[in-house]
Steps between C-alpha positions, in 0.01 A plus 500: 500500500546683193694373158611776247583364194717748266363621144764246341336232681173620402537487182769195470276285362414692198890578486645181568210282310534775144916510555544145444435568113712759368766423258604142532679375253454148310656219719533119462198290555402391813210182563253748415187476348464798295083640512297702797586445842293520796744705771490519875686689740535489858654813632677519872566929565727570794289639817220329350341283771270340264522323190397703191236300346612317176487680132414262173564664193543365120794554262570366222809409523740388189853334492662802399382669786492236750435759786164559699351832566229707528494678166365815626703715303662671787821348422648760288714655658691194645785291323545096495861516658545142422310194430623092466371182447639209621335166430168562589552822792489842394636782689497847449579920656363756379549884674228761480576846547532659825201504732606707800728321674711388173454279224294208499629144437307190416663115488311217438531126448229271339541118390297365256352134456313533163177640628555625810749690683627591863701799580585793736555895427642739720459883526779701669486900490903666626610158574213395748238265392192596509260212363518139378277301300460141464379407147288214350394435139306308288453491134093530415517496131620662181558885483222678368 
């Protein structure tokens, strides 16, 4: 049995894990510890019959910008469409410019407790989704 897997969900990942960061603006605070955060997420790809294994980054991560990502820089040519915080759950979309099969739109939904946080993403590409992540977080410390 062979699994293709399309160049977008090649290199969603990079995309999804860098779009999370551009342009949000300054919200209310959430229970969030500002300082450097240990981040892990657990993607699930359509057609994929096996679990991608888990990806642990850092970020430091302040209340202005109470948003994980990669910070990979790849982000720049994608807009924060909206972001909110409501007691201590932020969600956000962002689109990124077309890929192929249309633009490329990224929701997500994390809930703070002070120093750790639980939350989901989701990557659709011309309405179909093609990824989810699962995301866990810790703070570790002060930013550098």
């Amino acid at each position: 049995m062979r699994f293709l897997i399309s160049p977008l969900a090649a290199s969603a990942p990079a995309v999804l894990l860098a779009a999370v960061l551009a342009g949000a603006a300054p919200a209310a605070a959430a229970d969030m510890n500002p300082g450097l955060w240990e981040i892990t997420a657990r993607m699930e790809m359509e057609g994929m019959p096996v679990p991608m294994p888990a990806h642990t980054y850092t970020q430091c991560i302040r209340e202005e910008r109470p948003v994980p990502g990669g910070g990979d820089g790849r982000d720049d040519a994608c807009t924060m469409k909206e972001m909110k915080v409501r007691g201590d759950t932020v969600t956000w979309t962002m689109v990124c410019p077309d890929q192929g099969d249309g633009p490329t739109r990224t929701t997500g939904r994390i809930t703070y407790k002070g120093d750790r946080f639980e939350g989901n993403v989701e990557m659709s590409e011309g309405g179909r989704v093609m990824m989810r992540q699962r995301l866990s977080g810790r703070r570790i410390g002060p930013c550098p």
